[in-house]
GUNUNU-632157 format. One record per residue (C-alpha): residue in one letter; x, y, z; residue number from 1. Coordinates in nm, 4 decimals, decimal comma. Example, Ala and Ser with C-alpha at 12.3 -4.5 7.8 and 13.67 -1.06 7.14 Angstrom:
<rs>
<A <1,2300 -0,4500 0,7800> 1>,
<S <1,3670 -0,1060 0,7140> 2>,
</rs>
This chain:
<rs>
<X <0,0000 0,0000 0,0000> 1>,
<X <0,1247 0,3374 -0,0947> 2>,
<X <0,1758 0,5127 0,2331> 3>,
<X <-0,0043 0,8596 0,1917> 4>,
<X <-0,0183 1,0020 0,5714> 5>,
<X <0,2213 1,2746 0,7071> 6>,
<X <0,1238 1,0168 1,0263> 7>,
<X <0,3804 0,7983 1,2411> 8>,
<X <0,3350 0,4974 1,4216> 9>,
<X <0,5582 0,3098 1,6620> 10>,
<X <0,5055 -0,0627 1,6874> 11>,
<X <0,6532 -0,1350 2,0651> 12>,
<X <0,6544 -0,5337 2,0565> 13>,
<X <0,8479 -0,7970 2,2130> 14>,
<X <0,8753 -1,0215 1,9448> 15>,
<X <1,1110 -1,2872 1,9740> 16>,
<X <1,2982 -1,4153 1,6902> 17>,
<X <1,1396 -1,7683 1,6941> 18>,
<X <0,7360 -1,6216 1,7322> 19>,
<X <0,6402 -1,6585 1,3563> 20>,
<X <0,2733 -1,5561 1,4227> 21>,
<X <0,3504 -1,2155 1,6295> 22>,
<X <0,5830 -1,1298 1,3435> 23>,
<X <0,3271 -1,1898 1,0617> 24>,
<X <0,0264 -1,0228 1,2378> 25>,
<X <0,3127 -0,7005 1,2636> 26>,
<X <0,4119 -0,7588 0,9391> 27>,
<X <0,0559 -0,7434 0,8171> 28>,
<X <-0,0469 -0,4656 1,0042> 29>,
<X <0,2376 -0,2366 0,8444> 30>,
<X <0,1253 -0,3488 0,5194> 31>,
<X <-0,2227 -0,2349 0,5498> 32>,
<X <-0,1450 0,1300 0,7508> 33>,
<X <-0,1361 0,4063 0,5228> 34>,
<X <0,1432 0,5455 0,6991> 35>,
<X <0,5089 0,5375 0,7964> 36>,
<X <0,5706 0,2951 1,0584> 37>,
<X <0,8927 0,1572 1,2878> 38>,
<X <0,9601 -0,1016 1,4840> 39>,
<X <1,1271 -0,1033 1,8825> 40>,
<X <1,1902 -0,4143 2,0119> 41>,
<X <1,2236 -0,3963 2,3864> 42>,
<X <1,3934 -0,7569 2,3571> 43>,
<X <1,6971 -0,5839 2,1567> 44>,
<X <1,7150 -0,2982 2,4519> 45>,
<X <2,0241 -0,2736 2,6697> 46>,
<X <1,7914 -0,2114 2,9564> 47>,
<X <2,0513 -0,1998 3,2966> 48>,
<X <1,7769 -0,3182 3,5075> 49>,
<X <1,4032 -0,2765 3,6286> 50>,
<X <1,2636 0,0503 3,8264> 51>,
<X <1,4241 0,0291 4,1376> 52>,
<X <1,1596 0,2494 4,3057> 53>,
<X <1,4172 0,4540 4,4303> 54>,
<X <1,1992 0,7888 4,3345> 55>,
<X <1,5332 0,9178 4,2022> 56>,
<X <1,3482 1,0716 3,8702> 57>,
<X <1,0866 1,2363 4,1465> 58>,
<X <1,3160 1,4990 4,2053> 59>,
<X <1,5284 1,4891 3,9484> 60>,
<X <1,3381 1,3657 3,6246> 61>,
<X <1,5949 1,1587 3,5510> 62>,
<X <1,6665 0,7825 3,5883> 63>,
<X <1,9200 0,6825 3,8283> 64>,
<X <2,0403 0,3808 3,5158> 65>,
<X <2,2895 0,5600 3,2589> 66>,
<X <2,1239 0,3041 2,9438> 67>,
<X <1,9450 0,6058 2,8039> 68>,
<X <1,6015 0,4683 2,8456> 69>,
<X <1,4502 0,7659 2,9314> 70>,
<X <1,5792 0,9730 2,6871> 71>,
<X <1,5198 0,7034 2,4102> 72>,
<X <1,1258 0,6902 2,5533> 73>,
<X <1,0468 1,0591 2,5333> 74>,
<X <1,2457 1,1001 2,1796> 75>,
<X <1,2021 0,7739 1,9845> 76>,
<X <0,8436 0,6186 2,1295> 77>,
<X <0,6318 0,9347 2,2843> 78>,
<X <0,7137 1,2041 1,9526> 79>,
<X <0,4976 0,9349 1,7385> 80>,
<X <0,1332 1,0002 1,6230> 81>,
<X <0,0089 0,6964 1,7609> 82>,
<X <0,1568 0,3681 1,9890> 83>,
<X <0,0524 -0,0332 1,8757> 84>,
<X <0,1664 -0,2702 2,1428> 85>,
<X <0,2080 -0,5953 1,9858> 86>,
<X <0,3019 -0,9119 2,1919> 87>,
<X <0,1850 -1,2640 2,2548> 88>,
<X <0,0101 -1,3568 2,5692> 89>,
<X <0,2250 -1,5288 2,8327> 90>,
<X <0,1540 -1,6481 3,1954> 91>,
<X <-0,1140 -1,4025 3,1884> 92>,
<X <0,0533 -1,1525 3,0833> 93>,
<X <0,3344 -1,1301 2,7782> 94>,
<X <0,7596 -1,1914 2,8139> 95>,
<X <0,8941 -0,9876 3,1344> 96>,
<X <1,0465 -0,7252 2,9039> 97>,
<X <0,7213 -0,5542 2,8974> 98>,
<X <0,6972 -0,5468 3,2441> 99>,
<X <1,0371 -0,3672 3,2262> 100>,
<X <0,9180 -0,1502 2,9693> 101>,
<X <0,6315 -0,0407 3,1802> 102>,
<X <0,8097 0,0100 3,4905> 103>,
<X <1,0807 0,2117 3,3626> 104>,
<X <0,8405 0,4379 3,2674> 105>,
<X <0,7839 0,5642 3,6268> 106>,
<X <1,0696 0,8208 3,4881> 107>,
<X <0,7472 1,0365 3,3718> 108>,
<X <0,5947 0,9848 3,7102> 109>,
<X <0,2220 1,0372 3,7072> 110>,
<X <0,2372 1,2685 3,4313> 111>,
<X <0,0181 1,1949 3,1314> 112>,
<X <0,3090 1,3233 2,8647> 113>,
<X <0,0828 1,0952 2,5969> 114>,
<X <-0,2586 1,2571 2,6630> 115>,
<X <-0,4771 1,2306 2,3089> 116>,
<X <-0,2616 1,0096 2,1651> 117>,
<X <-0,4202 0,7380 1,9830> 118>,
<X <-0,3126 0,3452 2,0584> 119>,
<X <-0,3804 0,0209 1,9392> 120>,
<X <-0,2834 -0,3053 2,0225> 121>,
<X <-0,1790 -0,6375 1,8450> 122>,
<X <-0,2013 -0,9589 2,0536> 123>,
<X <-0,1441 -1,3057 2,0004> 124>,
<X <-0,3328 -1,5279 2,1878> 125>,
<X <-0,6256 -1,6836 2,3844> 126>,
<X <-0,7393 -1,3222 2,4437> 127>,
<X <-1,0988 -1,3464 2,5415> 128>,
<X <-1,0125 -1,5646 2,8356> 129>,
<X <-0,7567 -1,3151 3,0123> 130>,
<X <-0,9882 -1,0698 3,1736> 131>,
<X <-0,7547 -0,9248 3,3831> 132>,
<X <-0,5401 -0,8485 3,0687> 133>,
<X <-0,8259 -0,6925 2,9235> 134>,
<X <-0,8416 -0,4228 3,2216> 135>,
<X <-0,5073 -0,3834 3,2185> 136>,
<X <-0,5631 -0,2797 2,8543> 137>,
<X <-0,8512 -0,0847 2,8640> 138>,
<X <-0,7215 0,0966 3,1646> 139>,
<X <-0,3513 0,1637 3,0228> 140>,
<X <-0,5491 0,3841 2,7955> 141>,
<X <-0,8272 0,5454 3,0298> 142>,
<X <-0,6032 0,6686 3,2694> 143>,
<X <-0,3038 0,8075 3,0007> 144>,
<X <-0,6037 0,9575 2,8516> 145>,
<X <-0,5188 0,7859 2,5019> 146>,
<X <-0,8160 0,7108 2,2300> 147>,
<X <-0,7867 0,2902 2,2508> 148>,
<X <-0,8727 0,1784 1,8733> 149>,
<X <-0,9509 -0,1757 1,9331> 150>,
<X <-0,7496 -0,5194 1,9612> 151>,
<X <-0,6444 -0,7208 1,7062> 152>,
<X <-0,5971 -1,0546 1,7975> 153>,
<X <-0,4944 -1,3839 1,6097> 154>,
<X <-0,8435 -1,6251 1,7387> 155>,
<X <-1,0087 -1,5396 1,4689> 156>,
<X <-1,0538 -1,3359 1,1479> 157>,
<X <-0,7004 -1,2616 1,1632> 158>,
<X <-0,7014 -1,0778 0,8452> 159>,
<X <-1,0285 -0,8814 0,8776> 160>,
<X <-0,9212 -0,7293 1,2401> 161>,
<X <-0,5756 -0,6679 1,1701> 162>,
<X <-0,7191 -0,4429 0,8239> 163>,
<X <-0,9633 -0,2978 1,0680> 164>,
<X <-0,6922 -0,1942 1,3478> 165>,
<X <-0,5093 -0,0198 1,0743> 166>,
<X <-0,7856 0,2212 0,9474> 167>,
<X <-0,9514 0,2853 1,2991> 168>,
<X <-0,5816 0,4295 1,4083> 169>,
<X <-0,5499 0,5886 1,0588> 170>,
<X <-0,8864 0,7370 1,1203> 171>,
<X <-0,8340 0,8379 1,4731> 172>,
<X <-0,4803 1,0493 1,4439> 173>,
<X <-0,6059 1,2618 1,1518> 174>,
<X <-0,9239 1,3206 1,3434> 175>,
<X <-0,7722 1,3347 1,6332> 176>,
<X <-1,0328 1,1271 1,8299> 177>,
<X <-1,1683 1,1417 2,2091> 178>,
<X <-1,4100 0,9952 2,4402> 179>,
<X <-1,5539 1,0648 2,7796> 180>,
<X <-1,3537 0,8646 3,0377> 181>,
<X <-1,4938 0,6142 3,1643> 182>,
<X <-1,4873 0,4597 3,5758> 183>,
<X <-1,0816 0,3731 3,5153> 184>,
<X <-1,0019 0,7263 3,3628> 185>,
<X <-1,2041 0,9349 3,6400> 186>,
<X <-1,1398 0,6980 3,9278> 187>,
<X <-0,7511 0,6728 3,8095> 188>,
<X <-0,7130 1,0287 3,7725> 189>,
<X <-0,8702 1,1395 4,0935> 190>,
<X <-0,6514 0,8910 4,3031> 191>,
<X <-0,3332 1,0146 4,1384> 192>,
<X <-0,4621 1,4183 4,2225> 193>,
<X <-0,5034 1,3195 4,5775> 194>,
<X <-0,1489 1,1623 4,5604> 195>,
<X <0,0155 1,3888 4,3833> 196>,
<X <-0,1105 1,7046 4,5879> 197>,
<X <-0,0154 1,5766 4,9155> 198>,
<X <0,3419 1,4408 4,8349> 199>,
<X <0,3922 1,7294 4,6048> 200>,
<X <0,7178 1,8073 4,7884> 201>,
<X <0,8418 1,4520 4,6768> 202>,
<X <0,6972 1,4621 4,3284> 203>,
<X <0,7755 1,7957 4,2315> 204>,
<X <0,8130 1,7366 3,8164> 205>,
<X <0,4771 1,5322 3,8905> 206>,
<X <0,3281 1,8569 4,0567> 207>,
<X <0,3801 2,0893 3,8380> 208>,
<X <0,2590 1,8823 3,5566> 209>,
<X <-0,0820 1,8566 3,7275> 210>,
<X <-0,0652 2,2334 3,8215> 211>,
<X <-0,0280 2,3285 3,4582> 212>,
<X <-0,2553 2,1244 3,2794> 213>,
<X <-0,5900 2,2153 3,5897> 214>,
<X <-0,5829 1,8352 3,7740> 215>,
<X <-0,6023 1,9856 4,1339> 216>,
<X <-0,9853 2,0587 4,0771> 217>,
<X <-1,0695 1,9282 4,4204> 218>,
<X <-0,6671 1,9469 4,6248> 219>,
<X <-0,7108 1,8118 4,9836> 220>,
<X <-0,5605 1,9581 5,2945> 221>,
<X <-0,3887 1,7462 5,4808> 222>,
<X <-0,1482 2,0046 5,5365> 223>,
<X <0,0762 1,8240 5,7871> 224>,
<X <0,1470 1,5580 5,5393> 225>,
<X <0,2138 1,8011 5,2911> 226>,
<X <0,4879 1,9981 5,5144> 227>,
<X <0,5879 1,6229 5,6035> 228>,
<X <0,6572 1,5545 5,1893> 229>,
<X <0,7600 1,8966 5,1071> 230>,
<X <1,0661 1,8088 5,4102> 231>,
<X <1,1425 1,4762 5,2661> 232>,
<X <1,1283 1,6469 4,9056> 233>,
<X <1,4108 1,8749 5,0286> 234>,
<X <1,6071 1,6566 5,1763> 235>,
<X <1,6518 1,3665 4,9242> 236>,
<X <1,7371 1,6737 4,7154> 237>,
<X <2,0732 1,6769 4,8301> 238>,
<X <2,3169 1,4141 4,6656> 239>,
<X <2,4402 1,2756 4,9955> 240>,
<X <2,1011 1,2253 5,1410> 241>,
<X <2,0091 1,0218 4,8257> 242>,
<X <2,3110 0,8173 4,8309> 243>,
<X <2,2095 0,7189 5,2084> 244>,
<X <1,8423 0,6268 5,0934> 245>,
<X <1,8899 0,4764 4,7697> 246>,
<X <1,7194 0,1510 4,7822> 247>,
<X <1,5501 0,2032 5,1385> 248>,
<X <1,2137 0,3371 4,9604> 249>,
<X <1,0989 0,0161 4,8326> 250>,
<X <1,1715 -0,0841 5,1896> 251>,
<X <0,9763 0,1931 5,3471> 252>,
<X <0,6585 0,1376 5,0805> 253>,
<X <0,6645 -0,2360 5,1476> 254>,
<X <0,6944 -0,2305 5,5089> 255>,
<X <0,3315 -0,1979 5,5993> 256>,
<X <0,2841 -0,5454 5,4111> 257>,
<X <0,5619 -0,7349 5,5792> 258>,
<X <0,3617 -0,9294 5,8143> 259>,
<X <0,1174 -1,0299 5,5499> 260>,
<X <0,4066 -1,1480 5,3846> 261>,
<X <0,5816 -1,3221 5,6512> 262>,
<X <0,2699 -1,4850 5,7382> 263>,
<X <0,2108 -1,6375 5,3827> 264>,
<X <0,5440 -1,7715 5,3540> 265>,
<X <0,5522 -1,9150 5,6783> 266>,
<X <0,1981 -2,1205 5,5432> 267>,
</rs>
């Protein structure tokens, strides 16, 4: 097909070099958009680890891991006209280098950097029976505030979907398409406001995304736990501070669950 959109897509798969059938739906989905199109493979990424949850980016908006992922995110994946997330269902879920991939993303916080960007998605797989796959899905979008065009998946009418993926995300960057949110865009929103507004001494990149773009419609007032973040904010600011802390968050955030855990392992 002659490609005829000023349009880009980025296809962010997983694809491994043996999965025929996730290569050929890809394959035939770039064949049938009418625009430019690349491929990142998160497989081929020199990722230096997962998020550590270190909150290192909170203050400074950048990760603490010199591979470049950040940079390569915000300049290679988040410029594009419109995402497709292609992978083939897996314990659940798909291969753990999307769960890197969607970790390291923390390094944008709880910023919606993506908002009206359209997405589709390309799975292979028993998809109808993974319902919580299908929230995860439906509420990747609704909360990033991205138009979701549909799912394309390999269990039946291959051919037909993947043709009809391809227009609808055609269609919906030159129209530029919205809908209402729905339960997991409201709901998801509101709990990261709340968040946001009272550790906005911690999150400050976070907080003065949400300042700019008119979130705080409804701030709280806990103001002792704001003067408590806004303390903590200043001093992990200071490079010795976060040397001596680096790696005790995920302890700190965990800690309330310890006995739970304890008490399940000891079963």
């Amino acid at each position: 097909m002659r490609k005829n959109s000023d349009k880009d897509v980025v296809i962010v798969t997983n694809c491994a070099a043996d999965d025929e059938n996730l290569s050929n739906m890809i394959a035939d989905f770039r064949a049938a958009l009418p625009c430019k199109s690349c491929i990142v493979n998160l497989r081929e990424f020199p990722f230096d680890g997962g998020c550590l949850g270190c909150f290192g980016c909170a203050i400074t908006g950048k990760c603490v891991y010199k591979d470049g992922f950040d940079e390569f995110l915000r300049n290679t994946i988040q410029t594009a006209d419109g995402f497709v997330y292609a992978f083939t269902i897996s314990d659940h879920y798909t291969h753990s280098s999307f769960k890197c991939f969607d970790d390291r993303q923390f390094c944008n916080g709880h910023r919606t950097v993506t908002h009206g960007t359209p997405i589709a998605y390309l799975i292979s797989g028993d998809y109808r029976y993974e319902a919580n796959l299908r929230m995860i899905v439906e509420g990747r979008s609704e909360v990033g505030g991205n138009y979701l065009c549909g799912i394309a998946t390999d269990e039946q009418n291959t051919s037909h979907e993947i043709q009809a993926l391809a227009a609808n995300l055609d269609f919906a960057m030159k129209n530029h398409l919205t809908r209402p949110a729905n339960f997991y865009g409201v709901g998801g929103m509101k709990i990261f406001r709340d968040l946001i507004y009272v550790m906005q001494g911690l999150m400050k990149a976070d907080h003065k995304f949400y300042k700019q773009h008119g979130i705080y419609d409804f701030p709280q007032k806990q103001k002792m736990r704001i003067l408590q973040m806004k303390l903590i904010g200043a001093l992990i600011a200071i490079p010795s501070v976060q040397k001596k802390v680096k790696g005790q968050m995920n302890e700190a955030m965990i800690g309330p669950y310890k006995k739970v855990l304890e008490s399940a392992k000891r079963k």
